[in-house]
FIKOLZA-1660 file (N, C-alpha, C; in steps of 0.1 Angstrom, whole numbers, plus 5000, padded with zeros to 4 digits):
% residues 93
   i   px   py   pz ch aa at
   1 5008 4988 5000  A  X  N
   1 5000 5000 5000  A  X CA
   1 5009 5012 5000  A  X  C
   2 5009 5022 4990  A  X  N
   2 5019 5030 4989  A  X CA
   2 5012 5042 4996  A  X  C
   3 5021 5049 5003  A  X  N
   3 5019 5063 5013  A  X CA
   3 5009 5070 4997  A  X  C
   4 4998 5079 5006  A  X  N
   4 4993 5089 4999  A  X CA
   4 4984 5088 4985  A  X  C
   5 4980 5075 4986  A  X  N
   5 4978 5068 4969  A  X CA
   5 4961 5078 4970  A  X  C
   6 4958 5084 4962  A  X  N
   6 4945 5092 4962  A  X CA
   6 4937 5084 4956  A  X  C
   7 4934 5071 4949  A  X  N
   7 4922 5060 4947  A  X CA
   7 4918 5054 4961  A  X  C
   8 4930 5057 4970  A  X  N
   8 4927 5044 4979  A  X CA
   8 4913 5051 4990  A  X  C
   9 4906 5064 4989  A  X  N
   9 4900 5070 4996  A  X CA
   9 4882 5059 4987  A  X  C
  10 4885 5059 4975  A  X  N
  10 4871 5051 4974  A  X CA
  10 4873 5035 4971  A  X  C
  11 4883 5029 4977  A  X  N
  11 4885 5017 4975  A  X CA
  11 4876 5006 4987  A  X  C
  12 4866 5012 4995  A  X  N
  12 4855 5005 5000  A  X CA
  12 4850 5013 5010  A  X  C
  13 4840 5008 5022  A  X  N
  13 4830 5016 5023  A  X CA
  13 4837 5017 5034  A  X  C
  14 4847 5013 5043  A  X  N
  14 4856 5015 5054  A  X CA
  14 4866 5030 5050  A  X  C
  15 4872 5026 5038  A  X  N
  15 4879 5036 5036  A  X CA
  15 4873 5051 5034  A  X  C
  16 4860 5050 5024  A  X  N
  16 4854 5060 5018  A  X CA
  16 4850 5071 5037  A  X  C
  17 4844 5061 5043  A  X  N
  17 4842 5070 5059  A  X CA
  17 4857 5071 5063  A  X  C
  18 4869 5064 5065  A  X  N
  18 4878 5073 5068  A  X CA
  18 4884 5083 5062  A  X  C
  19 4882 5085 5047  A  X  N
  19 4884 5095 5038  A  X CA
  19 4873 5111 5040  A  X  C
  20 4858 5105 5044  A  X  N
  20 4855 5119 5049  A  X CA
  20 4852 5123 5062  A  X  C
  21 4858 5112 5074  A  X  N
  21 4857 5121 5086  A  X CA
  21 4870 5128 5088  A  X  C
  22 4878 5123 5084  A  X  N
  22 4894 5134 5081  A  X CA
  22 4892 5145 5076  A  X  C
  23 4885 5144 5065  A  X  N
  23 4882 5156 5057  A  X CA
  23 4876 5163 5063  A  X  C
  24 4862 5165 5069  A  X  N
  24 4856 5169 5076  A  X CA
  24 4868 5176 5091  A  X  C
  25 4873 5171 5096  A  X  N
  25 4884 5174 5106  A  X CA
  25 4893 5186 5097  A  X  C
  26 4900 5176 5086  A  X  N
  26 4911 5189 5080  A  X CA
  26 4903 5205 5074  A  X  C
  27 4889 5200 5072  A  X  N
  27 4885 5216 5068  A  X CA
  27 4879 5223 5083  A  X  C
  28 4880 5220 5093  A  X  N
  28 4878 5221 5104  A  X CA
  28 4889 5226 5109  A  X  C
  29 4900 5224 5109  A  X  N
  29 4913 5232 5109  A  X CA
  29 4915 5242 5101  A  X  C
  30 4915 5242 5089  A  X  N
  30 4916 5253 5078  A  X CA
  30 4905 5265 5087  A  X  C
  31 4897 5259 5086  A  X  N
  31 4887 5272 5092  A  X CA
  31 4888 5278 5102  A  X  C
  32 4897 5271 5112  A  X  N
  32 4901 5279 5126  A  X CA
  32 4912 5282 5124  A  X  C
  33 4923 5278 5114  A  X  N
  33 4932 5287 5114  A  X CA
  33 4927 5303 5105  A  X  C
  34 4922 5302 5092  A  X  N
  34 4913 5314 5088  A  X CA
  34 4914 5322 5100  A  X  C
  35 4904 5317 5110  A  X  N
  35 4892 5329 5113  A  X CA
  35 4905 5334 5129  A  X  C
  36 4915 5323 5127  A  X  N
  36 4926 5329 5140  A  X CA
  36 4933 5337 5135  A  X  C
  37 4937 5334 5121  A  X  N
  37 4944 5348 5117  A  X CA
  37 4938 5359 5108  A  X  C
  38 4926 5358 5110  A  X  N
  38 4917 5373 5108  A  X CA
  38 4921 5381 5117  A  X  C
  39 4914 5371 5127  A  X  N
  39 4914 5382 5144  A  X CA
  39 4929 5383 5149  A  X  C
  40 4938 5376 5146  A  X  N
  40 4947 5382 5147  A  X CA
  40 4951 5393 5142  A  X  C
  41 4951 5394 5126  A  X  N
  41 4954 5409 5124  A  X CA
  41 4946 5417 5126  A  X  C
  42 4931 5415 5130  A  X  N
  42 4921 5429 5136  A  X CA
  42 4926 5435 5151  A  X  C
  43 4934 5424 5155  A  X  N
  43 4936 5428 5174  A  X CA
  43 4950 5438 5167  A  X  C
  44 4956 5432 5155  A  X  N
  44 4972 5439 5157  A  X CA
  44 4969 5456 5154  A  X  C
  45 4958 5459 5148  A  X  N
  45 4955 5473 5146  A  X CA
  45 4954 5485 5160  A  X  C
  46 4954 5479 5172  A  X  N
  46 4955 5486 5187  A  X CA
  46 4962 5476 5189  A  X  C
  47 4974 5487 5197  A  X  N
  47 4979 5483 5208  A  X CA
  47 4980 5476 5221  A  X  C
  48 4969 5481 5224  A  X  N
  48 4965 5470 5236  A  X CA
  48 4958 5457 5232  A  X  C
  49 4955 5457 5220  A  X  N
  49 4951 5443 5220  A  X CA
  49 4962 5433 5210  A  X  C
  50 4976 5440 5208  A  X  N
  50 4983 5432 5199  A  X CA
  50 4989 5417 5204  A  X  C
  51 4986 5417 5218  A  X  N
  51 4996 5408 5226  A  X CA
  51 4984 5396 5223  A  X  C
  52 4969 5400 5225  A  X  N
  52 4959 5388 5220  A  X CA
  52 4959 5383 5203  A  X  C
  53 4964 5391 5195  A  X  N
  53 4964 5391 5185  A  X CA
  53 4975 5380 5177  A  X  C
  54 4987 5381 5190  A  X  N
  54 4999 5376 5188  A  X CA
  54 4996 5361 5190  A  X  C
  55 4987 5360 5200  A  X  N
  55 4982 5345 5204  A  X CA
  55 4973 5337 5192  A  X  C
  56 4963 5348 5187  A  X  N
  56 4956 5344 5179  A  X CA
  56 4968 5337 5163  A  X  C
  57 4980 5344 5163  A  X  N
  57 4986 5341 5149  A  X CA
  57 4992 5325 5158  A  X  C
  58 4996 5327 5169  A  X  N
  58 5006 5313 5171  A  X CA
  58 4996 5298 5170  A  X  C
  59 4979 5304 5175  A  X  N
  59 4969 5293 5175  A  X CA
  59 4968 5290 5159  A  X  C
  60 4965 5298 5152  A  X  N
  60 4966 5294 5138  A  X CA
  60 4975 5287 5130  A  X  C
  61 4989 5289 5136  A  X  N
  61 5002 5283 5131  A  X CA
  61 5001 5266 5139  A  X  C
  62 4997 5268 5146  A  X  N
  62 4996 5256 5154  A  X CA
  62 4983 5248 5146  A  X  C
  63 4971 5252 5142  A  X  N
  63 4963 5247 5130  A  X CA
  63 4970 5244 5115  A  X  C
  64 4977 5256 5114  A  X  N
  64 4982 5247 5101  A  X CA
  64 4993 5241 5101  A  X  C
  65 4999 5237 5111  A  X  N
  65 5007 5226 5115  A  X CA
  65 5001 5209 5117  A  X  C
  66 4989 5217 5123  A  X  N
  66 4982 5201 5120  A  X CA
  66 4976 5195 5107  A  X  C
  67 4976 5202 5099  A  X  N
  67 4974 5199 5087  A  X CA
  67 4981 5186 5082  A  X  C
  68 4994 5186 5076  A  X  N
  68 5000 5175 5074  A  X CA
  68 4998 5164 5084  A  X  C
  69 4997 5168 5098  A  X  N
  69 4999 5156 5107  A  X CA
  69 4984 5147 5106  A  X  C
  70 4976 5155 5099  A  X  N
  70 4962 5148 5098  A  X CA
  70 4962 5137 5087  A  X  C
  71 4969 5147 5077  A  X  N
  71 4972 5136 5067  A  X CA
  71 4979 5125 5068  A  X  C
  72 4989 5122 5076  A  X  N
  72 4995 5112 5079  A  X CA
  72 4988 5104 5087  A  X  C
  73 4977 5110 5095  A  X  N
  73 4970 5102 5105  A  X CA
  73 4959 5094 5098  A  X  C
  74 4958 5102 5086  A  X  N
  74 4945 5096 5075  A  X CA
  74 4952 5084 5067  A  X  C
  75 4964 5082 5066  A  X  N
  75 4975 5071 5058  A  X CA
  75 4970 5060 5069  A  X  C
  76 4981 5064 5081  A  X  N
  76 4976 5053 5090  A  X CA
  76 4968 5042 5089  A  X  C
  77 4956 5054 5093  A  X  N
  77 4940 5048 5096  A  X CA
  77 4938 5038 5083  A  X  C
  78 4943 5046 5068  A  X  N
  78 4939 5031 5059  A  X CA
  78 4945 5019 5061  A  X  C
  79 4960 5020 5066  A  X  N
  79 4968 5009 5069  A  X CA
  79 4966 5003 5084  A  X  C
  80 4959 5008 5089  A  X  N
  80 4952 4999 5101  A  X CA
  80 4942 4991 5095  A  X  C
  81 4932 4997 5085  A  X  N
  81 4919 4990 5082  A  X CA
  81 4920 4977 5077  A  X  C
  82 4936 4973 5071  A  X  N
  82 4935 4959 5068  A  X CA
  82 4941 4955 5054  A  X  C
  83 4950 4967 5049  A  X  N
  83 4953 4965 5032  A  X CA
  83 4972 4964 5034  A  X  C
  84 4971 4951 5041  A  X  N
  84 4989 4945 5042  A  X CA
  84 4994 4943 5031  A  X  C
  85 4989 4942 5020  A  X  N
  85 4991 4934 5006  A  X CA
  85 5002 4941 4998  A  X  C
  86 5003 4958 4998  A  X  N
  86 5011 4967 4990  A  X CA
  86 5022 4969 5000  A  X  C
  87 5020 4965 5011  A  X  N
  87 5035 4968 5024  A  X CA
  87 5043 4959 5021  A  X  C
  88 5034 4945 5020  A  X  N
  88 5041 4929 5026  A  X CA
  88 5054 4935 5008  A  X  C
  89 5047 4935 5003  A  X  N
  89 5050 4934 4986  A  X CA
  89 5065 4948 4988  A  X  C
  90 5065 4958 4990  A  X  N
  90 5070 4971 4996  A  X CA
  90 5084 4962 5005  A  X  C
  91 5084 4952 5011  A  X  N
  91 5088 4953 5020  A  X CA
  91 5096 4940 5015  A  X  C
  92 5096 4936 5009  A  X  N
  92 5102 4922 4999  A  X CA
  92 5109 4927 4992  A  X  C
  93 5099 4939 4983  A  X  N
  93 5116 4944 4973  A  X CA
  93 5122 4956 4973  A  X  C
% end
């Protein structure tokens, strides 16, 4: 099972639900990072609110940090569900 293969999201009805509750997750991130670095740059416009503003960019950065690690988490989960066949093969030559 090769890392990242983009058919393997409709290759049955296990995969197809782990293909969109990730998704569902990763656009769940995207969106809180968005809306963290809006409000971050609306706080940086005053001074007294730049120090919240500062928090709002590192929470964001920390969302799109999780990004890739979702994707990797979404590899996983297919290679947990039970498709040894492209590893075993992978691992032979």
């Amino acid at each position: 099972m090769a890392l990242f293969y983009p058919g393997r999201a409709l290759d049955n009805e296990r995969t197809r639900r782990i293909y969109a509750v990730y998704e569902l997750v990763y656009t769940a991130i995207d969106v809180a990072a968005a809306v963290l670095f809006i409000a971050g740059s609306l706080l940086f416009f005053r001074e007294e609110t730049q120090t919240a503003g500062t928090w709002c960019f590192l929470f964001g950065s920390f969302c799109f940090a999780a990004k890739p690690l979702l994707r990797i988490a979404r590899e996983v989960s297919y290679w947990r569900s039970g498709d040894f066949e492209d590893l075993a093969r992978r691992a032979d030559g």
